[in-house]
FISETI-21423 format. One record per residue (C-alpha): residue number from 0; residue in three letters; x, y, z. Coordinates in steps of 0.001 Angstrom, whole numbers. Layout:
N
<rec fiti="NUM" loti="ALA" px="X" py="Y" pz="Z"/>
...
END
This chain:
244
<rec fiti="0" loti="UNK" px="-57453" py="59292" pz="104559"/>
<rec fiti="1" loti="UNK" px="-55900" py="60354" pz="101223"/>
<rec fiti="2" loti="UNK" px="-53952" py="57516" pz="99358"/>
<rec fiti="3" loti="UNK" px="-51122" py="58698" pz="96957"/>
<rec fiti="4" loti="UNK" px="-51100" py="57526" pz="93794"/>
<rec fiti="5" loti="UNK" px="-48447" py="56858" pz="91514"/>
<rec fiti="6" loti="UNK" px="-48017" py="59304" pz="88940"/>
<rec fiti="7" loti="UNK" px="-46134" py="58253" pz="85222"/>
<rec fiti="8" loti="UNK" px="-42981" py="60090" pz="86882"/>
<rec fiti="9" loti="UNK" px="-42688" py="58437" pz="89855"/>
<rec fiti="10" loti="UNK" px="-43170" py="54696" pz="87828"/>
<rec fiti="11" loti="UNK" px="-40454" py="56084" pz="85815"/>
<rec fiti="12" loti="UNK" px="-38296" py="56867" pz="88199"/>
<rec fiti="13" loti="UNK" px="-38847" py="53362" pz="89938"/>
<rec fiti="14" loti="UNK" px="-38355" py="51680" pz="86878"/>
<rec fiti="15" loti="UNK" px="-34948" py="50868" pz="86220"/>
<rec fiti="16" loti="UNK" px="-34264" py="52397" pz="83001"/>
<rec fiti="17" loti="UNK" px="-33310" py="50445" pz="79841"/>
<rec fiti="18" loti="UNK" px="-30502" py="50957" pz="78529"/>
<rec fiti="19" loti="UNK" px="-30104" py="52232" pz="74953"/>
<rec fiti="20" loti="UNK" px="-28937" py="50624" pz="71766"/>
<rec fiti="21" loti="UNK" px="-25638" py="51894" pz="72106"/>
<rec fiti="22" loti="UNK" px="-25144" py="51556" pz="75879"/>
<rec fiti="23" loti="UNK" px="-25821" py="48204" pz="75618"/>
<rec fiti="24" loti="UNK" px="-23288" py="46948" pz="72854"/>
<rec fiti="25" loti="UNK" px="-20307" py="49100" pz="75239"/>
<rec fiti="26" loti="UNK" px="-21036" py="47186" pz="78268"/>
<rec fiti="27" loti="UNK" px="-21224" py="43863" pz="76601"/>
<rec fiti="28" loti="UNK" px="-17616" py="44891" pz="75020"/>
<rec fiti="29" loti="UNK" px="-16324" py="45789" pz="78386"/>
<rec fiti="30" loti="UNK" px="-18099" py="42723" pz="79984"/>
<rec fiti="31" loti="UNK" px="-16065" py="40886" pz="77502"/>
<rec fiti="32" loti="UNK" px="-12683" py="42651" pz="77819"/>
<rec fiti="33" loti="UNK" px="-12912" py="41695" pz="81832"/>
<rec fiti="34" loti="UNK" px="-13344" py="38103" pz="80951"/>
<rec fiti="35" loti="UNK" px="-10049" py="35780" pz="82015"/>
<rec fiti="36" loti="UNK" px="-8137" py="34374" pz="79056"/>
<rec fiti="37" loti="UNK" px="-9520" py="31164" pz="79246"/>
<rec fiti="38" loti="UNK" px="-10756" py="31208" pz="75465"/>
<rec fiti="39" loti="UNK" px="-6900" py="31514" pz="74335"/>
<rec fiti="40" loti="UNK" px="-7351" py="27684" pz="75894"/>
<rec fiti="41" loti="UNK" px="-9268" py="26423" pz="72987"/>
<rec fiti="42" loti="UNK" px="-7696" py="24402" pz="70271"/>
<rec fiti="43" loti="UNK" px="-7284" py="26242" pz="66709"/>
<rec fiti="44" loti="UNK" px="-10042" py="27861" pz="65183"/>
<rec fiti="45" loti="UNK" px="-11778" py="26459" pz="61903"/>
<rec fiti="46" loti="UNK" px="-10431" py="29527" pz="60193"/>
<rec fiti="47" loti="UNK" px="-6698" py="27920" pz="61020"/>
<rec fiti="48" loti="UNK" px="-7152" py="24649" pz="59886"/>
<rec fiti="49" loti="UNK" px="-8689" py="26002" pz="56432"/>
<rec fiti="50" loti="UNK" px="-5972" py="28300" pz="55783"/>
<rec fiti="51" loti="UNK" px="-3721" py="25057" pz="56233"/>
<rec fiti="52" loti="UNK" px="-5959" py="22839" pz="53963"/>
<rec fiti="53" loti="UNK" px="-5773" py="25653" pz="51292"/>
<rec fiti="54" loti="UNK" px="-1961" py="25686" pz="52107"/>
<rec fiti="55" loti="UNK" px="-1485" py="22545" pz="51306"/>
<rec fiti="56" loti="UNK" px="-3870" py="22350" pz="48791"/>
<rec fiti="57" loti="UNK" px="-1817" py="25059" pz="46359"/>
<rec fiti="58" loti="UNK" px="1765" py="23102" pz="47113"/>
<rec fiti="59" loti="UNK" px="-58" py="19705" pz="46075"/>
<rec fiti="60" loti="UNK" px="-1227" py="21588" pz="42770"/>
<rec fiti="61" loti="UNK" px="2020" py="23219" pz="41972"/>
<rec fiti="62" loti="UNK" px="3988" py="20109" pz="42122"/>
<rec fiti="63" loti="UNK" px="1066" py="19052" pz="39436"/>
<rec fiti="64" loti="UNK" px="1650" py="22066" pz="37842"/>
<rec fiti="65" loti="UNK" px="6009" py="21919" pz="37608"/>
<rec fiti="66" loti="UNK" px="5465" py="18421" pz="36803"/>
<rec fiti="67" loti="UNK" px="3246" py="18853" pz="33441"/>
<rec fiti="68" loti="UNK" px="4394" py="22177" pz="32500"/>
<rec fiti="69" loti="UNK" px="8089" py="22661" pz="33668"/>
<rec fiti="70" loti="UNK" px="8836" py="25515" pz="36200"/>
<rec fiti="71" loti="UNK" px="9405" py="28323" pz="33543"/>
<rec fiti="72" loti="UNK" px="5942" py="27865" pz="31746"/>
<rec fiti="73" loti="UNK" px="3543" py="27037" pz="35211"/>
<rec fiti="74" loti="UNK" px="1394" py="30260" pz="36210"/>
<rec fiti="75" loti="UNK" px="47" py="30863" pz="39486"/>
<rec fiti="76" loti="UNK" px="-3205" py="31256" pz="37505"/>
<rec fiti="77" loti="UNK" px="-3337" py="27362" pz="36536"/>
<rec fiti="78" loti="UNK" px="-2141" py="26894" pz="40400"/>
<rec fiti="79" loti="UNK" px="-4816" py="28594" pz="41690"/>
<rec fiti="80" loti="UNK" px="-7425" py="26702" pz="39287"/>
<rec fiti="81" loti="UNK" px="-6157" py="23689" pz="39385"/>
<rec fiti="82" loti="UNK" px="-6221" py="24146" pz="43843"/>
<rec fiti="83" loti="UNK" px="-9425" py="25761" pz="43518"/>
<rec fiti="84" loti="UNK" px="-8973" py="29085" pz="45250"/>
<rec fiti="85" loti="UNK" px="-8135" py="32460" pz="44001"/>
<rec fiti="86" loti="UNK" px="-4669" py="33559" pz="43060"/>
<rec fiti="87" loti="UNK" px="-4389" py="36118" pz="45546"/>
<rec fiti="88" loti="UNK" px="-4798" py="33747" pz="48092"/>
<rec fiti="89" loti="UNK" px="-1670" py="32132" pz="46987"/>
<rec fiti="90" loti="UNK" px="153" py="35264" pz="47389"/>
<rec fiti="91" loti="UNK" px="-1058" py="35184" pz="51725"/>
<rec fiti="92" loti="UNK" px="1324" py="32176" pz="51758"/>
<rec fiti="93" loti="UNK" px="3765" py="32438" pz="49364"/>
<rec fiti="94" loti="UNK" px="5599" py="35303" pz="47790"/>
<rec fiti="95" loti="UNK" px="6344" py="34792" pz="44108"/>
<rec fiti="96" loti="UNK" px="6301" py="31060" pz="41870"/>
<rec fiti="97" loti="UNK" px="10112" py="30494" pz="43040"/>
<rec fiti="98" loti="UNK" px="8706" py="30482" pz="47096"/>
<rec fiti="99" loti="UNK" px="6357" py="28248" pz="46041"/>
<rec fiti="100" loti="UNK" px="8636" py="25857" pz="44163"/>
<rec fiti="101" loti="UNK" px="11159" py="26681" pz="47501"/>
<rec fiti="102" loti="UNK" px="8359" py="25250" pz="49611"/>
<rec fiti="103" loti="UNK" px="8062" py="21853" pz="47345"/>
<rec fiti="104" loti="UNK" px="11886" py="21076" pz="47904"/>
<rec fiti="105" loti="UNK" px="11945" py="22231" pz="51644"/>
<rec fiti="106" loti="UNK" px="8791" py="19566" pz="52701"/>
<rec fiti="107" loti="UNK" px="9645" py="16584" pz="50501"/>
<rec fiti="108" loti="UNK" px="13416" py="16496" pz="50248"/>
<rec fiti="109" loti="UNK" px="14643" py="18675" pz="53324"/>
<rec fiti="110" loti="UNK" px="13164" py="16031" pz="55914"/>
<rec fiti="111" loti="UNK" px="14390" py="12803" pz="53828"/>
<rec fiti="112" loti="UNK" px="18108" py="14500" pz="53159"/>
<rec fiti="113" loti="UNK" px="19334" py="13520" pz="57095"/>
<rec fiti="114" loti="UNK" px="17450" py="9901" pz="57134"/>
<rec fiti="115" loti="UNK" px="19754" py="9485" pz="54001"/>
<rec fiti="116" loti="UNK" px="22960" py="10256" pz="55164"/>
<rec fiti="117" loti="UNK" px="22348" py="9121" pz="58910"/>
<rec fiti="118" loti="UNK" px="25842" py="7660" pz="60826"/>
<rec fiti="119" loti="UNK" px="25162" py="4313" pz="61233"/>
<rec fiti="120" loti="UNK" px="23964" py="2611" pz="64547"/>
<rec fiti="121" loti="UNK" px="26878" py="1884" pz="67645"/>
<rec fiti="122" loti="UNK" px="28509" py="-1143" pz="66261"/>
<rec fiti="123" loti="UNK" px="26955" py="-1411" pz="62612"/>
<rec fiti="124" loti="UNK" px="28502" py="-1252" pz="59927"/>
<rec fiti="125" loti="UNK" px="28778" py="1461" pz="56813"/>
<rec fiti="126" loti="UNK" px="27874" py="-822" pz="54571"/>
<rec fiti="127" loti="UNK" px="24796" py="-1369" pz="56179"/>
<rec fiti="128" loti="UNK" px="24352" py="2030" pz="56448"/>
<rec fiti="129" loti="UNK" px="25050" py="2793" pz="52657"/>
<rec fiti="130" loti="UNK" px="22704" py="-182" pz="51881"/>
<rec fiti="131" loti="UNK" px="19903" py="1371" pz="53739"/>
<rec fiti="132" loti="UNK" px="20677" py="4589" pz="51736"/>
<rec fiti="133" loti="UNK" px="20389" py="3006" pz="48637"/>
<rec fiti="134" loti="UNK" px="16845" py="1188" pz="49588"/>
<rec fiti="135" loti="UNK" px="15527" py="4307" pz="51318"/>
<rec fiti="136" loti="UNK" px="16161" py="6685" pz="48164"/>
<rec fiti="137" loti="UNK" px="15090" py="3591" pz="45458"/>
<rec fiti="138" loti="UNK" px="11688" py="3366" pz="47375"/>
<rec fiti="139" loti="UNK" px="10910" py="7242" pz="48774"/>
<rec fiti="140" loti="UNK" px="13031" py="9290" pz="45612"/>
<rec fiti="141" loti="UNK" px="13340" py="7217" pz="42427"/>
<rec fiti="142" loti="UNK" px="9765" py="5906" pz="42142"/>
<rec fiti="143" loti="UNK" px="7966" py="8474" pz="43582"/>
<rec fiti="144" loti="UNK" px="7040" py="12564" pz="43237"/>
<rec fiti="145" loti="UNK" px="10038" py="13433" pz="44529"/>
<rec fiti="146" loti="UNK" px="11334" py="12263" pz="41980"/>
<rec fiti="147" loti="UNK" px="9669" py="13934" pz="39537"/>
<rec fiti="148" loti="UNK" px="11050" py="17511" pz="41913"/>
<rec fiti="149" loti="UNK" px="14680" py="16301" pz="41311"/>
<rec fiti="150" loti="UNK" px="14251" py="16149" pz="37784"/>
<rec fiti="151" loti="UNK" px="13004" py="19683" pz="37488"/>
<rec fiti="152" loti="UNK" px="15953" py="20633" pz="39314"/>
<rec fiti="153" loti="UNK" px="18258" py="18731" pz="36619"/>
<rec fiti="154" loti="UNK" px="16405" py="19769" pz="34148"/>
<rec fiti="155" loti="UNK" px="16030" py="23681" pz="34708"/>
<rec fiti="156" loti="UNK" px="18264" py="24503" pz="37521"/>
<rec fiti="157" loti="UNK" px="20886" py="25837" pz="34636"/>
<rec fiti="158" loti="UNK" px="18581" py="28306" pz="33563"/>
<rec fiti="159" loti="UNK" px="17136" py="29544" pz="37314"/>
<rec fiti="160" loti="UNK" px="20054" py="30048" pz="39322"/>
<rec fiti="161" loti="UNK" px="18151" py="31223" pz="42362"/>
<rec fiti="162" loti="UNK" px="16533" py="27693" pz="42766"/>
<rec fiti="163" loti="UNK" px="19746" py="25736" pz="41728"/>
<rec fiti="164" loti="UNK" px="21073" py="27987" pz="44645"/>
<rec fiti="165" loti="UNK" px="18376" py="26813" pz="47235"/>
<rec fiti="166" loti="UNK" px="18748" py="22634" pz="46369"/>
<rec fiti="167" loti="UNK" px="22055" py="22855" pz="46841"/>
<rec fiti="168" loti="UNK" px="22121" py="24587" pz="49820"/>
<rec fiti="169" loti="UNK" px="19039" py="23199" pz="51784"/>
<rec fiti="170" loti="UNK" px="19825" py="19226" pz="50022"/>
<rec fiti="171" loti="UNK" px="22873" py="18855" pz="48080"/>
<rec fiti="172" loti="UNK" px="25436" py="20306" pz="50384"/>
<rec fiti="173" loti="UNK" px="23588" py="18511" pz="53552"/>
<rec fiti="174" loti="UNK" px="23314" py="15156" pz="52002"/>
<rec fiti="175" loti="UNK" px="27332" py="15598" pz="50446"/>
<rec fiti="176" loti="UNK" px="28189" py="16085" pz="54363"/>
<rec fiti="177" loti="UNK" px="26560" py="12947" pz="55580"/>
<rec fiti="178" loti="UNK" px="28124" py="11011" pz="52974"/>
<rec fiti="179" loti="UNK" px="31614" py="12343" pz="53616"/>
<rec fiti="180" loti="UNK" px="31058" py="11753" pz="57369"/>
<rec fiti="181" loti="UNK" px="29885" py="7979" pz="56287"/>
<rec fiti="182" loti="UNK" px="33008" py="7366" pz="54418"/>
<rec fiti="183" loti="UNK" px="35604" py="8734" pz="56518"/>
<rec fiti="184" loti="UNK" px="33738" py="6099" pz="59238"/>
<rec fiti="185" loti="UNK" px="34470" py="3703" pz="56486"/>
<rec fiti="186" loti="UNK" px="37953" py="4429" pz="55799"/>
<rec fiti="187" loti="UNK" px="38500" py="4733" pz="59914"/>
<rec fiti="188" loti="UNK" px="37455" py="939" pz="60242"/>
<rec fiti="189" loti="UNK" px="38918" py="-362" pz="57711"/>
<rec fiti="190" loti="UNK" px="35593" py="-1040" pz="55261"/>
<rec fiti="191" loti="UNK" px="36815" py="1501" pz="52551"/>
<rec fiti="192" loti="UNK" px="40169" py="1716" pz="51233"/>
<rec fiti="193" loti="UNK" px="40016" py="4107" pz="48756"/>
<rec fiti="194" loti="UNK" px="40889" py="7445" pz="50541"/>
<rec fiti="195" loti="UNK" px="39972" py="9459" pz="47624"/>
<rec fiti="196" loti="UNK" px="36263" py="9524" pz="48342"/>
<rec fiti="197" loti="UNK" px="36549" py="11954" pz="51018"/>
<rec fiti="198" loti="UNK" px="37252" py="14164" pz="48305"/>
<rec fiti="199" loti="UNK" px="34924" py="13116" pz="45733"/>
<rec fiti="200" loti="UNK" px="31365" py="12086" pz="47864"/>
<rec fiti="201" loti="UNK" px="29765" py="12731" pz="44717"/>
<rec fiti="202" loti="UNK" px="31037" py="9409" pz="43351"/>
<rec fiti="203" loti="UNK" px="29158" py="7129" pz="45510"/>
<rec fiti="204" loti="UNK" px="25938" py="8979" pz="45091"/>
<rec fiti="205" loti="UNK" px="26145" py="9298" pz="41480"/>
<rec fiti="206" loti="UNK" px="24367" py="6173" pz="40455"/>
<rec fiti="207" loti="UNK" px="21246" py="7828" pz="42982"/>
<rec fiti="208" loti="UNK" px="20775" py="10724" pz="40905"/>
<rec fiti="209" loti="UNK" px="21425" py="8102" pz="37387"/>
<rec fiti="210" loti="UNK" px="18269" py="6134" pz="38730"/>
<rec fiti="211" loti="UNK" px="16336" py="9442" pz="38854"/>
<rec fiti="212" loti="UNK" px="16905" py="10521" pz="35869"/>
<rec fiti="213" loti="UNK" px="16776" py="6795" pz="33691"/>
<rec fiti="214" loti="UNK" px="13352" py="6146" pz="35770"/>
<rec fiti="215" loti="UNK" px="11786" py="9387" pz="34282"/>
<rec fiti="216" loti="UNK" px="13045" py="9118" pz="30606"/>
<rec fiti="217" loti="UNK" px="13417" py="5405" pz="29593"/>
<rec fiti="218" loti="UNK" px="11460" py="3787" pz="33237"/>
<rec fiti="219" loti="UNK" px="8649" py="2975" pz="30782"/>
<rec fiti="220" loti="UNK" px="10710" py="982" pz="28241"/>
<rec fiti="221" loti="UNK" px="13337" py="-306" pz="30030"/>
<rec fiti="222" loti="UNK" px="12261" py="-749" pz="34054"/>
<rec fiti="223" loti="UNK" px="15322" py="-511" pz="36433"/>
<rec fiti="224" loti="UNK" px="15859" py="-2231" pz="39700"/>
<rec fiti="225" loti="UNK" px="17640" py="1015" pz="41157"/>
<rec fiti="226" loti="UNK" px="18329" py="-786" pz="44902"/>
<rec fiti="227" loti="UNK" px="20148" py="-3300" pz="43093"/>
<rec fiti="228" loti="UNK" px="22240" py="-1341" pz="40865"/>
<rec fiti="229" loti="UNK" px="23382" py="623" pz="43831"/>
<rec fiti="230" loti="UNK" px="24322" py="-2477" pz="45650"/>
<rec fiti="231" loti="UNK" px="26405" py="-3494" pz="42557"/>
<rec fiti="232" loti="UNK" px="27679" py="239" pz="42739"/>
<rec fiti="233" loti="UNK" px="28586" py="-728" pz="46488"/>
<rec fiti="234" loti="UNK" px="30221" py="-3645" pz="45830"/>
<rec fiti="235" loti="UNK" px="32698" py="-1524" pz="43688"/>
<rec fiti="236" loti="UNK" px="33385" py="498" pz="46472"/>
<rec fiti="237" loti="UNK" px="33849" py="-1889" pz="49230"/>
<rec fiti="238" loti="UNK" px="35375" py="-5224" pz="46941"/>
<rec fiti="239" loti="UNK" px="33359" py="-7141" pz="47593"/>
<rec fiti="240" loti="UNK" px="29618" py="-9106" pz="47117"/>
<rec fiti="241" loti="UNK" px="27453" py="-9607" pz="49599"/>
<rec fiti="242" loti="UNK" px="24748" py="-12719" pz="49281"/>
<rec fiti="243" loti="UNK" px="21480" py="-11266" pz="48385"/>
END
């Protein structure tokens, strides 16, 4: 009786082959393309939520930067150094120094313009409501970096148009529409008498913008108690003092 042995070809050929270097990598691509879209389930990536710290990062420097410097003589250079990444990486979020100052005014003023000029609650008054306006922008604008934003706008706006331009549009012509809106409520129930404010918003805000401005020149030699002077600026407008 003969027994038939196994030659290296036939252990071959019952061997399943392994696949090569090459084959391998292609089926684990198309294993992957064939899974479900579960993964698009997770929550962001790390690489997200650096890009966003390094985001915020360069606007936190800049407004360092405006602040010491003034917007004409900060470089995206000192940004970058002073954020610690590199310059180009400013340039994947922003397009030029004036975006970048854009960006400052759209996330610190932009949000706080419509608390400002809010209507006032069903049944309260607009006194009430200008009150709160005058303690919201004392404690959140006068005495703190925004602040120091509005003052680069006073300061340099004259000589850069383009971001003049972009306040007044995105804040100043917002803000001058809630406070028309509040005074014609005013005038409607009697509160305000003086009709010509409509027309002239500007003048019951104008002691806002004074505070700005005397906290960052004379603040250190002379403090001022900016919710009380608009209060007193109220009182002008309405005839009247309430008890503090």
């Amino acid at each position: 009786m003969s027994s038939q042995r196994t030659g290296p070809s036939q252990a071959a050929a019952a061997k399943p082959a392994k696949p090569r270097r090459g084959e391998e990598a292609a089926s684990g691509r198309a294993s992957k393309r064939a899974l479900p879209k579960a993964a698009s389930l997770k929550p962001p990536s790390s690489r997200a939520t650096r890009a966003a710290e390094r985001r915020q990062a360069i606007i936190e420097a800049a407004l360092d930067e405006f602040v010491a410097r003034g917007f004409a003589a900060t470089r995206l250079d000192d940004v970058a150094r002073r954020a610690g990444v590199a310059k180009g990486t400013i340039y994947l979020h922003f397009k030029d120094k004036e975006a970048l100052f854009q960006e400052l005014i759209r996330t610190a003023l932009v949000p706080l313009i419509g608390r400002l000029a809010a209507p006032p609650p069903a049944g309260g008054s607009v006194r009430a409501a200008l009150e709160g306006f005058a303690k919201t922008f004392a404690q959140e604008v006068v005495t703190t970096r925004r602040g120091d934003i509005v003052r680069l706008i006073v300061a340099e706006g004259a000589r850069f148009p383009a971001i003049a331009d972009f306040y007044y549009r995105e804040v100043v012509s917002r803000g001058m529409a809630g406070m028309r809106a509040l005074i014609e409520l005013g005038i409607a129930s009697g509160e305000i008498r003086q009709q010509g404010l409509t027309r002239f918003p500007q003048i019951v805000v104008a002691p806002a913008i004074v505070a700005v401005i005397w906290q960052g020149l004379f603040g250190r030699h002379s403090p001022l108690d900016a919710t009380e002077m608009l209060r007193v600026h109220l009182d002008l407008i309405f005839g009247e003092r309430r008890p503090t």
